[in-house]
Structures are given as structure tokens and as C-alpha cells.
C-alpha positions as a Markdown table, in Angstrom:
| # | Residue | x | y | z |
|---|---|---|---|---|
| 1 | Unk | -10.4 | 23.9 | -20.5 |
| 2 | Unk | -7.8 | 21.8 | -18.8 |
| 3 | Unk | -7.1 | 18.4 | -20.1 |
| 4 | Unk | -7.0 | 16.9 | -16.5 |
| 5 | Unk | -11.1 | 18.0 | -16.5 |
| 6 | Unk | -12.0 | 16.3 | -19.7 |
| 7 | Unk | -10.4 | 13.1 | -18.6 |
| 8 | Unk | -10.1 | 12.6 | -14.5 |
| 9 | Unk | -13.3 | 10.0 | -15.0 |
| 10 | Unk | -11.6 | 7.9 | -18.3 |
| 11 | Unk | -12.7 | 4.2 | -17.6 |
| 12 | Unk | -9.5 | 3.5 | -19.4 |
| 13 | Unk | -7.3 | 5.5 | -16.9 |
| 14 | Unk | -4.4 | 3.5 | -15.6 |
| 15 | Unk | -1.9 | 3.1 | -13.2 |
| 16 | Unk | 1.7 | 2.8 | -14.3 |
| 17 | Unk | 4.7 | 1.9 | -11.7 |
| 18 | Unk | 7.7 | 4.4 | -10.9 |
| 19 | Unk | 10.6 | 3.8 | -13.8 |
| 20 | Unk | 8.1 | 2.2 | -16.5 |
| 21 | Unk | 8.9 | 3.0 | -20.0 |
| 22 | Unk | 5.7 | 4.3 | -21.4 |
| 23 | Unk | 6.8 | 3.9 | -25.5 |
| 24 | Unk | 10.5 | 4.3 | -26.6 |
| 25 | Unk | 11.8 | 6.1 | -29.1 |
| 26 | Unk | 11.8 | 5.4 | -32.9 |
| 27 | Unk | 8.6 | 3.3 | -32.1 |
| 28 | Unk | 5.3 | 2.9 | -34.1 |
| 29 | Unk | 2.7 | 5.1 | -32.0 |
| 30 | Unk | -1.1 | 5.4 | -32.0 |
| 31 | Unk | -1.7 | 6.2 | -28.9 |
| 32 | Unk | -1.3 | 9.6 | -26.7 |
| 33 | Unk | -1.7 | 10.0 | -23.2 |
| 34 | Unk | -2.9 | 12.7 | -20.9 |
| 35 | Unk | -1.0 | 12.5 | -17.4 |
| 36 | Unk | -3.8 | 12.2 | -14.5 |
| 37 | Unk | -1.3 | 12.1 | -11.8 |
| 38 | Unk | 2.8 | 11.6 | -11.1 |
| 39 | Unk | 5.5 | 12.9 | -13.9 |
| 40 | Unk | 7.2 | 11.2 | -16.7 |
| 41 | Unk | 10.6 | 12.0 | -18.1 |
| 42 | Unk | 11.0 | 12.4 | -21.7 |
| 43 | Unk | 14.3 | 11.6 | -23.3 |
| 44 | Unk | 15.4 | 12.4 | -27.0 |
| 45 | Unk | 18.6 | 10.2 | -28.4 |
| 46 | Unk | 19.1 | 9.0 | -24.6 |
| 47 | Unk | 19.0 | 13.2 | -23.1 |
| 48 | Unk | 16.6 | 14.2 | -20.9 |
| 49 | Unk | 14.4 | 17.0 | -22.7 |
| 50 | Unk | 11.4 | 17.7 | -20.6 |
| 51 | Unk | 9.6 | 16.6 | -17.2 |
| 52 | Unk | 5.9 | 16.5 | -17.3 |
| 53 | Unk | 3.2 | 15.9 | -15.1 |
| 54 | Unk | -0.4 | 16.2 | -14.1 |
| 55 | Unk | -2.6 | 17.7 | -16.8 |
| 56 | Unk | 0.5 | 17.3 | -19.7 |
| 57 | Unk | 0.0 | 15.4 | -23.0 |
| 58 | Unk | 2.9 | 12.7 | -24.3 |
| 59 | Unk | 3.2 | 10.6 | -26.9 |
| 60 | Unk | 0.8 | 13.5 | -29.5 |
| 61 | Unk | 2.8 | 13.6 | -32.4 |
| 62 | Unk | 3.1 | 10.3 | -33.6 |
| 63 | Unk | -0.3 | 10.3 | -33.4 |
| 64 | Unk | -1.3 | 13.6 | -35.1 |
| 65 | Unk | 1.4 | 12.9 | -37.8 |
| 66 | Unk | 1.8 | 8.7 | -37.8 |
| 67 | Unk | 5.7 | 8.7 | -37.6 |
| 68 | Unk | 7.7 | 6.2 | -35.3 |
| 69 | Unk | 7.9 | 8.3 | -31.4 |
| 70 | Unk | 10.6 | 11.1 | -32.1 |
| 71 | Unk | 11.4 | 10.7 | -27.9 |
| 72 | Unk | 11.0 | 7.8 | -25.0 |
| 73 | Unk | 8.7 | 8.3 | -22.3 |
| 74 | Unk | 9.5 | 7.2 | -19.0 |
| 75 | Unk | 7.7 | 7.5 | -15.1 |
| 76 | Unk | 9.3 | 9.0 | -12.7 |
| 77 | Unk | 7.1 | 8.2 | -10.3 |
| 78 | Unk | 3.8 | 6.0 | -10.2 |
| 79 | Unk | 1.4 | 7.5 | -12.5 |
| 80 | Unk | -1.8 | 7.7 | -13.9 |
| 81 | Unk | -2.4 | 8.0 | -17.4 |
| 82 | Unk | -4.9 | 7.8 | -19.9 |
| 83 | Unk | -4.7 | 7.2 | -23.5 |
| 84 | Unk | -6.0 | 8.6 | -26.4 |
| 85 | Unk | -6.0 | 6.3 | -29.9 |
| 86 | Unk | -6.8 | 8.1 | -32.8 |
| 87 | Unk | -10.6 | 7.5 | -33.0 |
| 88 | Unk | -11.4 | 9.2 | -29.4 |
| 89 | Unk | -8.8 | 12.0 | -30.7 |
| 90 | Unk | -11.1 | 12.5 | -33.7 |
| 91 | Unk | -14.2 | 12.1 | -31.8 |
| 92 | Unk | -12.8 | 14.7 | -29.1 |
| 93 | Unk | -11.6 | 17.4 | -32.3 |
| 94 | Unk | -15.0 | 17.3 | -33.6 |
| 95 | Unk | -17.5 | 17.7 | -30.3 |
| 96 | Unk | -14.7 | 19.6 | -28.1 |
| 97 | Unk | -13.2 | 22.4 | -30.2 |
| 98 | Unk | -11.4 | 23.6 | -27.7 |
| 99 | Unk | -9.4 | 20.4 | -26.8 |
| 100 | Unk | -8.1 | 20.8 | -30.4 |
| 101 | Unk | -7.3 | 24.4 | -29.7 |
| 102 | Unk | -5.8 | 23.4 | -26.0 |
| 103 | Unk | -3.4 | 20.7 | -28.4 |
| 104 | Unk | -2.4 | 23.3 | -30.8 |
| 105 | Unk | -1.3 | 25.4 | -28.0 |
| 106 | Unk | 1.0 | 22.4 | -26.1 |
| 107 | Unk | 2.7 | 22.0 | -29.7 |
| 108 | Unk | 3.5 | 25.7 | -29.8 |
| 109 | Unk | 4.9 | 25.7 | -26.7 |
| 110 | Unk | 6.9 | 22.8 | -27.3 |
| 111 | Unk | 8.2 | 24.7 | -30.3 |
| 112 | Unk | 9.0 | 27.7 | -28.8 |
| 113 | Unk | 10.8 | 26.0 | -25.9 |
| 114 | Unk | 13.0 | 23.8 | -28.6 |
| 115 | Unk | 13.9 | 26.8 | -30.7 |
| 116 | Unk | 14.6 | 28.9 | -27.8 |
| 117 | Unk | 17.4 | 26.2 | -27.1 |
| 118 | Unk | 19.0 | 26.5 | -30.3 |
């Protein structure tokens, strides 16, 4: 299951210009988004830490865990994005088990990349 499938047709999809900040860090968040097209830096205490792009997830874990964005988002290029507030993220847990799986798994990796840093 790839995240891209089970939102390409979102009637809330939108377009967001090249260099827009998508949320900044230290901010409130209840809202994720899954990137439909384009890529979008993400920066921790002003560093870049990670490009993503089509098919990625941003903005999860102040949702999951409702603490203020621990990283800034920013396009770096025209995108298209859809969000994800915390009632379609419970709605999609419960009838698509394997988005939460596919989730779990993006967190993992994020772990294992950090660690593999330190």
C-alpha cells in the first residue's frame, strides 16, 4: 500500500508554491500531510535534516503525539499536498490497517536514520 494510492483523488489536495513554509518549528500541529507531488525540505533548529517527496508523510508526529512541530517544513518546489487532521487519521487506522502499519514503518525509518547519525 503506498500512501500516494490512498490519497492521489483527496478533494482536499492542494497546491503549494516553491519556498512556502508548510508549519514551522515549535508550532501547535494537527495536521499531517502526505506529499502528492514536488519535495519539501525539513529543517530541525535552522539544519537541514531530510528532503522528501512524492508519496512521503510530514508533519505525523505532532499529530500522533500533540506536541508543538519538533522541525519546519518548507517546499522546494511547487507541491501538492494533502492533509490529514486527526479525525481522517483515526478514520483511516480503523478501516485501513495497513495505513497504520505503512505509518509505523516511516517512524522507524526515521528512527533508524537519526540514530544511525549519532
Amino acid at each position: 500500500m503506498e500512501l500516494l494510492t490512498l490519497f492521489k483523488d483527496a478533494e482536499d489536495a492542494r497546491d503549494v508554491e516553491d519556498g512556502t513554509v508548510i508549519f514551522d518549528e515549535e508550532t501547535p500541529g494537527d495536521v499531517m500531510y502526505v506529499i502528492l507531488d514536488g519535495e519539501v525540505d525539513i529543517f530541525a533548529n535552522g539544519v537541514l535534516v531530510e528532503a522528501l517527496g512524492p508519496g512521503d508523510l510530514l508533519g505525523e508526529m505532532a499529530l500522533i503525539d500533540s506536541k508543538p512541530r519538533s522541525a519546519s517544513a518548507l517546499t522546494r518546489s511547487t507541491c501538492r499536498i494533502a492533509p490529514v487532521g486527526e479525525e481522517r487519521f483515526l478514520q483511516m487506522v480503523q478501516e485501513t490497517p495497513h495505513f497504520s502499519l505503512h505509518v509505523m514503518r516511516i517512524l522507524a525509518d526515521r528512527l533508524r536514520r537519526t540514530t544511525a547519525k549519532v
